[in-house]
N, C-alpha and C positions, 0 to 999 in steps of 0.2 A: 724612744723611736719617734723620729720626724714624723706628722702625717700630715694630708693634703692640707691647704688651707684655703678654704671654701670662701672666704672674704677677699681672697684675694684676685682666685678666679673668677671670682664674682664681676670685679671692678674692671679684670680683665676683659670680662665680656659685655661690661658695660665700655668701653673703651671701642672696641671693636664696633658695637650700632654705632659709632659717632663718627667713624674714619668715613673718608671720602670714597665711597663704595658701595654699590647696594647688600642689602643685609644676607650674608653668607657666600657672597662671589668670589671671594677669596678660600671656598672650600675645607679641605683638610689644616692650610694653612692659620686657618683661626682658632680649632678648636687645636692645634699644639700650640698656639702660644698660648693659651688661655692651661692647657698643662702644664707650661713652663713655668708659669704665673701661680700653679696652686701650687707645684713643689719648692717653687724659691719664696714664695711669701711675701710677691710682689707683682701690684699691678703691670710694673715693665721690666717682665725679663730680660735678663742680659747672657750672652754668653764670652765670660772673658778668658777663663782656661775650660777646654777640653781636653780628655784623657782618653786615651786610647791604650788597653789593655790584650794582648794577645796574647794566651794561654796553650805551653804546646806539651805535648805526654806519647807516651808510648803505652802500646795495649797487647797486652798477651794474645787473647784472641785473634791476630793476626795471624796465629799457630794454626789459624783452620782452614788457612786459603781465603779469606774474606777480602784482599787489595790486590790489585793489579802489581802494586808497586811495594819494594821494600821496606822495612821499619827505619832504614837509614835515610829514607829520604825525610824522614822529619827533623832532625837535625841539618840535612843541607839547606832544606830550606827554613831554619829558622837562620841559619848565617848570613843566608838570604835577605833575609829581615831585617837582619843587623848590617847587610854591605849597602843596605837604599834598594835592592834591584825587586823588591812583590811587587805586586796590586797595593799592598793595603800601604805601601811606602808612599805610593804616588798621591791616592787617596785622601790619607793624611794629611799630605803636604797641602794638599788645593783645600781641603777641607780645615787648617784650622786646629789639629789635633797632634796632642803630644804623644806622639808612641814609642809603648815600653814592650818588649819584649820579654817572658817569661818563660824559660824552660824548667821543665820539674824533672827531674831526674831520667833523661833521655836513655841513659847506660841500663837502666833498672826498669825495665818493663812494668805493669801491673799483670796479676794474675791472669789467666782464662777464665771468662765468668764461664766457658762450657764443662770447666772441670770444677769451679770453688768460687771465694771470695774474689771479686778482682781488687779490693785494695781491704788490706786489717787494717782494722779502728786507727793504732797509731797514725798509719798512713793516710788514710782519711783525713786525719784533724790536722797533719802537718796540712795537707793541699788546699783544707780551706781554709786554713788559716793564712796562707803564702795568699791567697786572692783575696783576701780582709787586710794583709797588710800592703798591698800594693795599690791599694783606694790610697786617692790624694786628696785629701778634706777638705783642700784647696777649689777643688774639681767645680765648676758649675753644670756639666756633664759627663758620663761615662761612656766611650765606646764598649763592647766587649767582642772579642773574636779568638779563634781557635786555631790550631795546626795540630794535627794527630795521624800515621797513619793509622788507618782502619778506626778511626773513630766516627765514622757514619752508621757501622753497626754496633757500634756502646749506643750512637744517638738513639738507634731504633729501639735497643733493649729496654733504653730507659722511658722512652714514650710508651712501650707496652705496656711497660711494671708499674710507671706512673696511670696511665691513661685509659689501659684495657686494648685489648684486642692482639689480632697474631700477629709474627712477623713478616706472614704478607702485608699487612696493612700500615706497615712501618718500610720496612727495608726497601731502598733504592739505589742506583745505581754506583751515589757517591763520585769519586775519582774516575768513573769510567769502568763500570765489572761488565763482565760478558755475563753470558747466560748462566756456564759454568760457574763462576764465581759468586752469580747473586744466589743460586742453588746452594750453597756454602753458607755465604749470606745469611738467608731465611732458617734452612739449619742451628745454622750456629745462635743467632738469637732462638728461636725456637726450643731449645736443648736449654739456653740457658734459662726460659720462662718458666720450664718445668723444674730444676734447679733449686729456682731460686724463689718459687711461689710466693712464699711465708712471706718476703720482704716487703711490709708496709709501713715503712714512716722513710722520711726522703732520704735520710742516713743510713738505713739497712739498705733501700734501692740502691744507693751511691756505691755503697762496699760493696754489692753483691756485682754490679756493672759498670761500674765508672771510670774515668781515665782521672788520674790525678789532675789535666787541665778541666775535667768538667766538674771535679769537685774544685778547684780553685775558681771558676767560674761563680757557684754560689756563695763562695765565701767574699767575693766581689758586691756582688747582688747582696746579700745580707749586710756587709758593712755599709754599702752606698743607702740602703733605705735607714739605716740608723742615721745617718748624715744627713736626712732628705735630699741625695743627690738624683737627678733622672738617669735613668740608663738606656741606651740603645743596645739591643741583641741583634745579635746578627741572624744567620741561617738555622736551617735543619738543628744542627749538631749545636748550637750555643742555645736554641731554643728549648731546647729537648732539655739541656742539663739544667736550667734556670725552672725550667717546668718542674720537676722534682722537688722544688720547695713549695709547691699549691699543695702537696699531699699532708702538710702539719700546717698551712695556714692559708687558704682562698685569697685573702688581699698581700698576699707574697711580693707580687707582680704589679701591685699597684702603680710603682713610681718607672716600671719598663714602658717602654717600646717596642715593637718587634720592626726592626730595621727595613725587610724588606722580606716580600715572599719568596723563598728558594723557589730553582726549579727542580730540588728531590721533592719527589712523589708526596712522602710525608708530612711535609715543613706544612703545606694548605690545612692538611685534616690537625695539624697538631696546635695550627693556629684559631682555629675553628672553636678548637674544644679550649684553650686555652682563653679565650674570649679576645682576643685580641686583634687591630687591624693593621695589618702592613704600612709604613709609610708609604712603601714602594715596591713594583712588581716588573723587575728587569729582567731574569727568568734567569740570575745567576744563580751557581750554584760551587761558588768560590772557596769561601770561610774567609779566612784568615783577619774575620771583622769588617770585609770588603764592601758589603752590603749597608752595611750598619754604618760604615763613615760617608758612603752614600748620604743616607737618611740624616746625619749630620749638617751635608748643607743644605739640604729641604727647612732643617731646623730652624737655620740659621735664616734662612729667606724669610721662614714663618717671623723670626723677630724681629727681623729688618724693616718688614710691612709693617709690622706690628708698631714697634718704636716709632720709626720714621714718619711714617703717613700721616698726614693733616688731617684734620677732624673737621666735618663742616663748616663752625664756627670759627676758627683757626682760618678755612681758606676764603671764605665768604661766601662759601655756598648754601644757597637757599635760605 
């Protein structure tokens, strides 16, 4: 497994005092190139291919009233995806990124985690393994994003089981819930906390609550950090499922991002505890990677300064 390299972010931030700038005016933008710089193992990151990965699933627990909208809308909009016409099409395109489209078995829901497992073992290992092989080792970075209906309350299940706390302090409105429906909501995770107690290592959390895009999702995250590639997460719901692997190892998350802060409720307290700091806070609350290819071209400015900009001695100053 790839780990940071400290000599190189080193040279990176020596690089940085020397650009035509006073020391730290270019803000957030310095210390991501100087991440870019310890995961590629290079004083001057480059970003030549990025990958853009969308992960979409269907979830049983939509059986409890938890969406506005139906389980077929996750399949129209992943044709969506595939006809040019989302958000994360356009994104994309301005951003720089190659986007793949992945559906796991739209026809075949996962279980109710209010009644049982939502995905047997088998199933599980196929979904991460479908998001381990969809890493392009080519990649110099990863977007990751999601499409599910009702997978704003897998997100919250699995922030609880991971994180602690009820599904008041997870569950938000997602796609739009009225009152009625977030009262389902909080239930329905709720029901499934007491369930599924026992679940403590990030593979029993996953089977007991997860949509086969959020176990594809760490099967992403775990291949890209064998590769040392960096990854962008997007919102609530991609953050939640990557979060689930800090439970068998604290530096899990090391080579992430957290793309940008949603405007569900949860995404702030889960990023908190997650240690992590948003590139950006636009107050969406999209998915479909939307956020996260946002924070893409934040990335890409950070290199651009970074590479580009004359150094004192370079311009002749001072």
């Amino acid at each position: 497994m790839k780990q940071f390299d400290e000599a190189a972010a080193t040279a990176a931030r020596n690089r940085q005092a020397e650009l035509t700038k006073p020391p730290g005016s270019l803000g957030r933008l310095e210390s991501l190139a100087v991440f870019m710089a310890g995961w590629q193992g290079t004083a001057r990151p480059r970003i030549e291919t990025a990958q853009a990965l969308v992960f979409a699933g269907n979830h049983g627990v939509t059986a409890q009233g938890v969406n506005p909208f139906p389980v077929e809308v996750t399949a129209q909009m992943v044709a969506n995806f595939e006809n040019g016409g989302a958000a994360i099409n356009q994104l994309c395109r301005l951003a720089g990124a190659d986007l793949q489209v992945i559906a796991l078995d739209l026809d075949r829901p996962t279980a109710d985690f209010t009644q049982g497992m939502a995905l047997e073992v088998p199933d599980l290992v196929a979904s991460i393994q479908t998001g381990k092989n969809a890493v392009n080792p080519d990649a110099d970075v990863i977007v990751l994003g999601e499409m599910g209906i009702g997978n704003s309350t897998v997100a919250a299940a699995l922030a609880a089981a991971t994180f602690g706390g009820v599904a008041e302090d997870w569950v938000g409105p997602g796609t739009g819930a009225d009152d009625e429906i977030m009262a389902r909501k909080i239930a329905a995770v709720n029901t499934g906390l007491k369930r599924h107690k026992g679940a403590a290592t990030a593979a029993s959390i996953l089977g007991s609550y997860g949509g086969r895009e959020q176990a594809a999702i760490c099967g992403a995250v775990i291949r890209a950090r064998e590769l040392g590639i960096p990854v962008i997460l997007d919102g609530f719901i991609c953050s939640a499922a990557a979060g689930v692997l800090l439970v068998n190892d604290p530096d899990a998350l090391a080579h992430c991002l957290i793309g940008h802060e949603s405007a569900e409720p949860g995404h702030r307290r889960l990023i908190a505890v997650m240690k992590k700091e948003p590139v950006v806070g636009l107050d969406m609350r999209l998915g479909e990677g939307s956020g996260a290819a946002i924070a893409l071209m934040i990335l890409r400015a950070a290199l651009e300064c970074h590479n580009g900009m004359a150094t004192f001695a370079e311009a002749g100053i001072g």
